[in-house]
C-alpha positions in Angstrom: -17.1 -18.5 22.9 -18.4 -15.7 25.3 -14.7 -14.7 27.3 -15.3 -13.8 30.9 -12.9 -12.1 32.8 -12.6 -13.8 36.3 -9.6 -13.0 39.3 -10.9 -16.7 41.0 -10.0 -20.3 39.7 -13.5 -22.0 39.2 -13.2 -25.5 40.2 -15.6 -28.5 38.6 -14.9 -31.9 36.8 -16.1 -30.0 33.6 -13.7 -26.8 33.9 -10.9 -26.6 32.0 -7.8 -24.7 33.1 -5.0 -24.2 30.4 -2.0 -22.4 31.2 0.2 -20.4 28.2 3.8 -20.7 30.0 7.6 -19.5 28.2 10.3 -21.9 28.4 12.2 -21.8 31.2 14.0 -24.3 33.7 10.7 -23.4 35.7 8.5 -22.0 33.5 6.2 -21.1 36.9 8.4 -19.0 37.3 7.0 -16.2 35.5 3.4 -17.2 36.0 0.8 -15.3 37.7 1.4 -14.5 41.6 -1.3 -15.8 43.2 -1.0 -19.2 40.8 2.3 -19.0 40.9 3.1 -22.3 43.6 0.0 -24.4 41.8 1.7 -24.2 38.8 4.8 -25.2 39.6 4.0 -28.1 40.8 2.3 -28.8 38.0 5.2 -28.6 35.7 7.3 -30.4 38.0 4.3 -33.1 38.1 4.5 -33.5 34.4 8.0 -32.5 33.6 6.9 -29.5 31.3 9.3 -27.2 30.4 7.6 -24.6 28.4 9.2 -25.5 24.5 7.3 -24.2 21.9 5.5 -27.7 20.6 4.9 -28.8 23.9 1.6 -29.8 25.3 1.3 -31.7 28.6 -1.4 -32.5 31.5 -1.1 -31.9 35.2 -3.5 -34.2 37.2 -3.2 -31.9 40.4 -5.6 -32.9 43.2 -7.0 -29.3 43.5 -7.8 -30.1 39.5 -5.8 -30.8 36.5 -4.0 -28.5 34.5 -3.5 -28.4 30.7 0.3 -27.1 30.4 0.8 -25.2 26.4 4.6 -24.1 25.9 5.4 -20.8 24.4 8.6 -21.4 23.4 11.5 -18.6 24.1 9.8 -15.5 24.9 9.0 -13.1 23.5 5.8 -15.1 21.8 4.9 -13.6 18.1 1.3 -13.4 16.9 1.5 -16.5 14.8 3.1 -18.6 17.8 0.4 -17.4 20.3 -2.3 -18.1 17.9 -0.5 -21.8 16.8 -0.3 -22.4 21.1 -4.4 -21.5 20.9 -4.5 -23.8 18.8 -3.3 -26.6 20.5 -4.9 -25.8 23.6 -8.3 -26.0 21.5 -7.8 -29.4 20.7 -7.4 -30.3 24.0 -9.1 -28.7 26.1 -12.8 -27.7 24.0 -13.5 -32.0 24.1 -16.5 -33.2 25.0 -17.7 -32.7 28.6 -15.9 -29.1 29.1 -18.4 -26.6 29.8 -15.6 -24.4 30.9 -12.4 -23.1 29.9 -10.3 -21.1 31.9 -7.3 -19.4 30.2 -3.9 -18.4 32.5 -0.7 -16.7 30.7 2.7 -15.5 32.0 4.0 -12.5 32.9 6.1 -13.2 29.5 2.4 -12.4 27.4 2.2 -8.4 28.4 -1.0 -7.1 28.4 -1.3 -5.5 25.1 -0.5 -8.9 23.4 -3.7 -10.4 25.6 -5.3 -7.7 24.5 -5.2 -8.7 21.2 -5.7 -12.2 21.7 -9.1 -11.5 23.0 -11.2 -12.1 19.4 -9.2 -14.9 18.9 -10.3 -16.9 22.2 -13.8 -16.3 21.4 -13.6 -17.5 18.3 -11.5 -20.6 19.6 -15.2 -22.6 19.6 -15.8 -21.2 16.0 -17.2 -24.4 14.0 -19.2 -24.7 10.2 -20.9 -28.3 10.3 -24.0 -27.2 8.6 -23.4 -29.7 5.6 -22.6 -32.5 8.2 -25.3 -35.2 8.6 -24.6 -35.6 12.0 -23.0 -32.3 13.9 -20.3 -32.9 16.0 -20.5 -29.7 18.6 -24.1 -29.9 19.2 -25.7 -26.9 20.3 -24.0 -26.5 24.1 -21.6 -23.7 24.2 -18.6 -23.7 25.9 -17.9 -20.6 28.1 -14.0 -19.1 28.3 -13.0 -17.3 31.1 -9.4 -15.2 30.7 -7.5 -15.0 34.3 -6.4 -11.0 35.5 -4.4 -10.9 38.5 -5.9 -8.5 40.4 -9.5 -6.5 39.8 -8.1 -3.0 38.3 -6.5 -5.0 35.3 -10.1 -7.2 35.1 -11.9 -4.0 34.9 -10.3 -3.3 31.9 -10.5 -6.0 30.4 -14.1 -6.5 30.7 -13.9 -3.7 28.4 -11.6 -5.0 25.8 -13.4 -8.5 25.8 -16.8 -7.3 25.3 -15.4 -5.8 22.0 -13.1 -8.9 21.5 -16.7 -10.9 21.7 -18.7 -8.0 19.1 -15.7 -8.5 16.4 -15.4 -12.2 16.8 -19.1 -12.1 16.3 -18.6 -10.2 13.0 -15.8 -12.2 11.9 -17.9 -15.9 12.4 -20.6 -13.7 10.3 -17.9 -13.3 7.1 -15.9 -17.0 8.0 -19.9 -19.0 7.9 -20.2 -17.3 4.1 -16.7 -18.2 3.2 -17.2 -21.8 3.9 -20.5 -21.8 2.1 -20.3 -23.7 -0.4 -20.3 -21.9 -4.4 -23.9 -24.2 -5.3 -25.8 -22.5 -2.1 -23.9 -19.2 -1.8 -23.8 -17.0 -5.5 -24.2 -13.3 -5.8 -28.0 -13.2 -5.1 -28.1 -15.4 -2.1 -24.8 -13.3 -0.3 -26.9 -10.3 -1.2 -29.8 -11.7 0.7 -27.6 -12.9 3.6 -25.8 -9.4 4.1 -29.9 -7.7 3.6 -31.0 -10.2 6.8 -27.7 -9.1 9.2 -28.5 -5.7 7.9 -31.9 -5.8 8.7 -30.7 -7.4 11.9 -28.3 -4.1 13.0 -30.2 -1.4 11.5 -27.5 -0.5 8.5 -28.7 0.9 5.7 -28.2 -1.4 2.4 -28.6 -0.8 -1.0 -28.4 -3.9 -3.3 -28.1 -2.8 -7.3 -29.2 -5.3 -9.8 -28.1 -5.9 -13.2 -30.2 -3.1 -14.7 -28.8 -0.1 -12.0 -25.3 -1.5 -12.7 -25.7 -0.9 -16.3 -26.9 2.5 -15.2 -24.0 2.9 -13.0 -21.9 2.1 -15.8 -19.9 -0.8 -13.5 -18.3 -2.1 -17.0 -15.6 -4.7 -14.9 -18.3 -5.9 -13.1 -20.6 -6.5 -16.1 -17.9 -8.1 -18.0 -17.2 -9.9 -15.4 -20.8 -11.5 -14.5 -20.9 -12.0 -18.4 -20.3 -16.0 -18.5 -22.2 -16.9 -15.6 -26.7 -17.6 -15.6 -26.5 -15.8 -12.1 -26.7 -12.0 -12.4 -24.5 -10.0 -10.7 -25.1 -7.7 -7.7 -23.2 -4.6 -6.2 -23.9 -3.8 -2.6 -24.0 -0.3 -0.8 -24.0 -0.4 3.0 -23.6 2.3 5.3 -23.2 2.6 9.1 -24.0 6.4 9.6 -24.1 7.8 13.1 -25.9 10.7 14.2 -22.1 12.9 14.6 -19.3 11.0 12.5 -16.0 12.3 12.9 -14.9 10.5 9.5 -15.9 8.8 6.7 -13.9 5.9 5.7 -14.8 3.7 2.4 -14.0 0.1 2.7 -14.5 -2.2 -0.9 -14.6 -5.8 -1.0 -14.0 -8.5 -4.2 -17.1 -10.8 -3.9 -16.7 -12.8 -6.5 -18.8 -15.9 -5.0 -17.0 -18.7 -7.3 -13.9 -17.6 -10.0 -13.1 -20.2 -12.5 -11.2 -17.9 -14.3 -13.3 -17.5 -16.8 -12.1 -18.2 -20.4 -8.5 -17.9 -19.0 -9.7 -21.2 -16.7 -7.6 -22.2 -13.8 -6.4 -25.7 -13.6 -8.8 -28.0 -11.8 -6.6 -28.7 -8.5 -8.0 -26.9 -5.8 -10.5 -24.8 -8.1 -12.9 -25.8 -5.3 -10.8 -23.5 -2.7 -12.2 -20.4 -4.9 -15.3 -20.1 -3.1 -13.0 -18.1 -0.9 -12.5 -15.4 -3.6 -15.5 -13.7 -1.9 -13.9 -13.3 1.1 -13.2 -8.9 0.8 -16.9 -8.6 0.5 -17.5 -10.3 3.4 -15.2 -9.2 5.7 -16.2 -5.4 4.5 -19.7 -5.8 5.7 -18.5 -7.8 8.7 -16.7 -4.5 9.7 -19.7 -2.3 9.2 -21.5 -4.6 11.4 -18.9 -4.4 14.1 -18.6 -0.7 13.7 -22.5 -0.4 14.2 -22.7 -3.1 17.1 -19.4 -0.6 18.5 -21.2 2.4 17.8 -18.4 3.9 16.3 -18.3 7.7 15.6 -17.2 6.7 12.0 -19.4 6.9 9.4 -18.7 3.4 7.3 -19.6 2.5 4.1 -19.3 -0.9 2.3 -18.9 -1.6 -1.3 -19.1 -4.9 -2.6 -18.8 -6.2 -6.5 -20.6 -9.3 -6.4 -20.4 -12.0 -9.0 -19.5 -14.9 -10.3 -16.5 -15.4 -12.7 -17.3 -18.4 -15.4 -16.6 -19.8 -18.8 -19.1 -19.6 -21.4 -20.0 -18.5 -24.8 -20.9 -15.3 -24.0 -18.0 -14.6 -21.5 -15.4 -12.1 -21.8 -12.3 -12.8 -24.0 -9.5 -12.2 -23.6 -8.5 -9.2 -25.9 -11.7 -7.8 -25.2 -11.3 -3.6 -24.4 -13.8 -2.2 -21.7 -14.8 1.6 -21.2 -14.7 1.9 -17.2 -16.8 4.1 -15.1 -14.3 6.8 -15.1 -13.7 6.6 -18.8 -10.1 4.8 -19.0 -10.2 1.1 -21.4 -9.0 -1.4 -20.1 -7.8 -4.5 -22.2 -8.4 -7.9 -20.9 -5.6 -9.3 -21.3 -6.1 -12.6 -18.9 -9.8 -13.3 -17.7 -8.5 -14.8 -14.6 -7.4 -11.1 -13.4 -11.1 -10.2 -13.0 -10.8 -8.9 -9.1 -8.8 -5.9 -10.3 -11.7 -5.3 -13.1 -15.0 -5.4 -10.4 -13.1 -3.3 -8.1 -11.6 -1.0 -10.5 -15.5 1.1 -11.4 -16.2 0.5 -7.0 -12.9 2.5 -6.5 -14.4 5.2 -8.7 -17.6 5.3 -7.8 -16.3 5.4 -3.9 -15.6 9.4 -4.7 -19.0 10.4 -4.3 -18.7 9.6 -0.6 -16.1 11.8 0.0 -13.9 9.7 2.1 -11.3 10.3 4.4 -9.9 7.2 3.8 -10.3 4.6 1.3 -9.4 0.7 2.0 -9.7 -2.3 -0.8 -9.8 -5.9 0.8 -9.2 -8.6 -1.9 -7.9 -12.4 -2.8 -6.7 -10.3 -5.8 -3.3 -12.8 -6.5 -2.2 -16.0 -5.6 1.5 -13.9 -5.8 1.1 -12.7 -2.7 0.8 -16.3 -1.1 4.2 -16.8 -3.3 5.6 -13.8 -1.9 4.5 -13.5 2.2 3.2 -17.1 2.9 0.4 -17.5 5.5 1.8 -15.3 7.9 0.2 -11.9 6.3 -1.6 -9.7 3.8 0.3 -7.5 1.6 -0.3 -3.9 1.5 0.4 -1.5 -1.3 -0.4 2.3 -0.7 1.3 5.4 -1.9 0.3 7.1 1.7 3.5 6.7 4.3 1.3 7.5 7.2 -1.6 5.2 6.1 0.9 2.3 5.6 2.0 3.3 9.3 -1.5 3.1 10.9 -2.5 -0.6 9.5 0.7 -1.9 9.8 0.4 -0.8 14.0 -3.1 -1.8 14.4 -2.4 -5.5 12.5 0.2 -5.6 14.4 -1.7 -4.6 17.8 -4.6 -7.6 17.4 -2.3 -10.2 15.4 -3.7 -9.8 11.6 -0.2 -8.8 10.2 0.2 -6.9 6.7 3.4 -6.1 5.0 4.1 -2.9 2.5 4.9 -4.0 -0.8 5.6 -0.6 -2.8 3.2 0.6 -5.8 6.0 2.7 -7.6 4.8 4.3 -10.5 7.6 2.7 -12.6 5.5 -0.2 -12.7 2.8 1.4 -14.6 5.1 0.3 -17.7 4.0 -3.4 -16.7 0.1 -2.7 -17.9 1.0 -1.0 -21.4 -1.2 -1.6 -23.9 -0.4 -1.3 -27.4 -5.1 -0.9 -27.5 -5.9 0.2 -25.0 -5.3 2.9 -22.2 -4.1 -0.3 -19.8 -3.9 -4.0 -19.6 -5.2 -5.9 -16.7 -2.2 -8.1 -16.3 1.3 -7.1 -16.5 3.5 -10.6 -17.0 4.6 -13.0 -14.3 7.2 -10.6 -12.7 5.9 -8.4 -9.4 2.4 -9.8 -10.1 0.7 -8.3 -6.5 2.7 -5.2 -7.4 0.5 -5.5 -10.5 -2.8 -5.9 -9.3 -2.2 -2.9 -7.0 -0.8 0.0 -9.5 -3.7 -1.3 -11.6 -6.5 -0.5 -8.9 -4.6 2.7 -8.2 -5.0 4.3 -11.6 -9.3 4.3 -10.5 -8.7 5.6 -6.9 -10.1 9.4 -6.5 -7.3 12.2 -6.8 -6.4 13.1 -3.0 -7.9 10.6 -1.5 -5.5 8.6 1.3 -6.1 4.8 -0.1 -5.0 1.1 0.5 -5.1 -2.4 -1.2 -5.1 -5.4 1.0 -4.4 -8.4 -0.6 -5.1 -11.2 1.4 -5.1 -14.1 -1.0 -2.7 -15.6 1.6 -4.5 -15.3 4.5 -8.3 -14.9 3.6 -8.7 -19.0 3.9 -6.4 -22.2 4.5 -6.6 -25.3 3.2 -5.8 -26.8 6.8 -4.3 -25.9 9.8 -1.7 -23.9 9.7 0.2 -20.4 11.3 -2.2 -21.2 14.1 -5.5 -20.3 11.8 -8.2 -23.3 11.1 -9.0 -24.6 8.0 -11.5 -22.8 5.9 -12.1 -18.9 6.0 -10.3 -17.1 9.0 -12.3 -13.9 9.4 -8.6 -12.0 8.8 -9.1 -8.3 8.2 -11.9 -7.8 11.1 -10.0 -7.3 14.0 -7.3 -5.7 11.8 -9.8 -3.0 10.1 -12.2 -1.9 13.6 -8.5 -1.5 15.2 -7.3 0.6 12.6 -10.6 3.0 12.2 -10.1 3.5 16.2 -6.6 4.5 16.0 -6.7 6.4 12.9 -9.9 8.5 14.4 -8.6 9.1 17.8 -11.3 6.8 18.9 
C-alpha cells in the first residue's frame, strides 16, 4: 500500500477514514486539533470509548468514521500493530480505494514513525495458489494524517523509506509462503538472481562443486538426503564510498524435515518457513541498495534442503568444518547451526565491521519469548544496545539472552571437538554458543533467532498469518544508527 502523507480529509463514498484513539471518557480528546470537534461527535455518535478491543463506526454526515481503541496509553508495538490489524479488516473491504489513517496525540511521532512499513504493508496478500484471487489487481492507496505541513514534510521522508522496506519485506514474506514443492534451493537461488538483476546487486550463486571447493562441510552434510543440490549465495550491495562493511547470514533451508532425526508430522508443513534468514538477508540488501546506503552489505545465505534418506547424515556422524573444528552430529534436526557454522567463517574474508546471523535456528525460543520477539545472543554490550533500540524504534522487538561461556560444557563431546546439540536445558542458549565458536576473532557479532516471530500459524500479536517480513525494518534501522547514517 503506497502511504501518502496528506494535512486535508479527502472526502468520497470509497475513502476510508480510521481513527487510532486511547481510552478515555472522550477519547477526542486527545485527537488531532483541527479533527478534534469531528471526532468527538463521532464517538459520542457511536458510544466509543477508546478500550483496547474496541472497534466501532461513526456514520457522520460529512462521512463515516471507523473508530479503533488503543487501550490505556501509552500503546506498545504489539498493541499498535494488533489495532492495525483490526482496522485492516474493516476498512481494506471491497469498494475502498482509499484509506485515510488519523492517530492521537497519545501515538508520538517516533512511534508513527515506526509504524510507517507496517501500513504499507497493511494490503500485503499471497493468493497465487488461489483459483480465484480475492484482492484482484486494484490497489488500495493509504494516506497517514500530519497536523500541520512542517511535520508532513518529514514525513514524506520517513514514508518513502517506510514504502522501499515494506517493499523488501513483501519480497522475503512472497518466498516464505511459497510453498516447499515450487520453492527448493535452486528455484530461491533463481528468484534472489532476478530481484538482483532487478537492483543492480552483485550475486554470486556457488553450486555443489564450489561448495565442496569452499569446503562448506555443514552445508554438504546437510543437503546430503535430499535429490535437490544445495546452493550458497554471495550478494553484495557495494557503494562507490562505504563507511562500513557489515555481514548479514541467513539459514535458507527451503524445507527441514529433520532429517534422520525427523520431526513429528503435526505442522511439519509450517517448515517451509525455515528459510526465512535467507530471505530476509537479501531482502535487506535490496533495501540498503534501493536506500543507497553508504554501507557496503553483503549477504550470505546456506541454501538447502534438510531430508531423510539413505544417504543422509546420521546421527553420530563427525564433520571437519571450514575452519578445521569437528563437529559431531549429535541430532540431525540441529542442522541450522551446521550450514551457518562454515558461512560464519567464511564471512572473515570480508572483513566486517559487524557481523549479524538471522535464523529459525530453535523452536526454544518460541518456548522462551512467545510471539512477541526474536532472541538475541551476543557477547558485544554495545551491539546488544544498538538492535535492541532500533527493534525497538520500528516495532520488531529482540530480547538478549546471554551466550556465557559456561555453556560451552553443554556441546562436549567425548569424539569430537563439539556436539551440535547440548540436551533440552537452555536449548537457544545452545544454538548460539555453538555458532559462536565459528565467528572471526575480533569481530563485533550477533545471532537472531527468530523462530518465534519469522512466521505465524494465524493471526496473532497483531502480525498475519504466514511469513511476517520481521527483521527488515529491524536490520536497515540498525545499520543507520550504528553508521551514523
Amino acid at each position: 500500500m503506497q502511504i501518502d502523507i496528506t494535512t486535508a480529509l479527502p472526502r468520497g463514498a470509497s475513502v476510508r477514514r480510521v481513527a487510532f484513539l486511547h481510552e478515555a471518557a472522550d477519547p477526542a480528546a486527545e485527537a488531532p486539533r483541527r479533527l478534534r470537534p469531528l471526532l468527538s461527535r463521532a464517538c459520542r455518535l457511536a458510544g466509543f470509548r477508546g478500550k483496547s478491543t474496541e472497534i466501532a463506526t461513526a456514520p457522520l454526515k460529512e462521512g463515516a468514521w471507523i473508530l479503533v481503541g488503543l487501550g490505556r496509553p501509552p500503546a506498545g508495538s504489539g498493541q499498535l500493530r494488533r489495532a492495525l490489524r483490526r482496522a485492516a479488516n474493516e476498512a481494506l473491504r471491497p469498494g475502498a480505494s482509499k484509506v485515510v489513517f488519523v492517530f492521537g496525540n497519545g501515538v508520538g511521532q517516533g512511534k508513527l514513525r515506526s509504524l510507517l512499513p507496517q501500513l504499507s504493508a497493511l494490503d500485503y496478500r499471497f493468493d497465487l495458489y488461489r483459483s480465484s484471487r480475492a484482492g484482484g489487481s486494484k490497489k488500495t492507496r493509504g494516506a497517514l494524517w500530519v497536523d500541520d505541513a512542517g511535520d508532513a514534510r518529514a514525513f514524506r521522508a520517513a514514508a518513502r523509506e517506510a514504502a522501499i522496506v515494506a517493499e523488501a519485506a513483501a519480497w522475503s514474506k512472497d518466498l516464505g509462503n511459497t510453498p516447499a514443492n515450487d520453492l527448493g534451493p535452486v528455484e530461491f537461488a533463481a528468484r534472489t538472481e532476478a530481484m538482483a538483476d532487478r537492483h543492480g546487486l552483485r550475486l554470486q550463486v556457488f553450486d555443489k562443486k564450489r561448495i565442496e571447493k569452499e569446503r562448506l562441510a555443514g552445508l554438504l552434510a546437510v543437503n546430503s538426503g535430499s535429490v535437490r543440490p544445495p546452493r550458497f549465495l554471495v550478494g553484495e550491495h557495494r557503494p562507490s564510498s562505504a563507511k562500513a562493511t557489515a555481514v548479514l547470514v541467513g539459514k535458507g533451508i527451503t524445507f527441514d524435515s529433520g532429517g534422520i532425526s525427523i520431526k513429528p508430522s503435526a505442522a511439519m508443513g509450517e517448515m517451509k518457513y525455515d528459510m526465512m534468514g535467507a530471505a530476509t538477508v537479501f531482502a535487506v540488501l535490496q533495501a540498503a541498495s534501493r536506500l543507497e546506503l553508504p554501507v557496503r552489505v553483503v549477504a550470505l545465505a546456506p541454501v538447502t534442503e534438510n531430508l531423510p534418506s539413505g544417504s543422509a547424515c546420521r546421527p553420530g556422524d563427525i564433520l571437519r568444518m571450514r575452519n578445521g573444528k569437528t563437529v559431531e552430529v549429535d541430532n540431525t534436526d540441529a542442522e541450522g547451526r551446521l550450514v551457518l557454522a562454515d558461512v560464519l567463517s567464511y564471512a572473515e574474508q570480508f572483513q566486517p565491521d559487524v557481523l549479524l546471523d538471522f535464523a529459525t535456528l530453535t523452536g526454544a525460543v518460541l518456548v522462551a519469548l512467545g510471539v512477541e520477539c526474536a532472541g538475541l545472543m551476543t557477547p558485544d554490550d554495545d551491539l546488544s544496545r544498538d538492535l535492541v533500540a532500533a527493534g525497538e524504534a520500528v516495532g520488531e522487538r529482540v530480547w538478549r539472552l546471554p551466550v556465557w561461556d559456561e555453556y560451552l560444557e553443554n556441546l562436549k563431546s567425548e569424539w569430537a571437538d563439539i556436539r551440535n546439540t547440548g540436551g533440552r536445558s537452555a536449548g537457544s542458549i545452545n544454538g548460539g554458543i555453538f555458532l559462536k565458536q565459528f565467528v572471526p576473532k575480533g569481530v563485533p557479532w550477533a545471532h537472531i533467532d527468530f523462530a518465534g516471530v519469522a512466521h505465524m500459524e494465524k493471526e496473532q500479536a497483531g502480525w498475519p498469518a504466514g511469513a511476517t517480513g520481521f527483521g527488515v525494518a529491524l536490520t536497515v534501522e540498525f545499520l543507520k544508527r550504528r553508521f551514523g547514517l
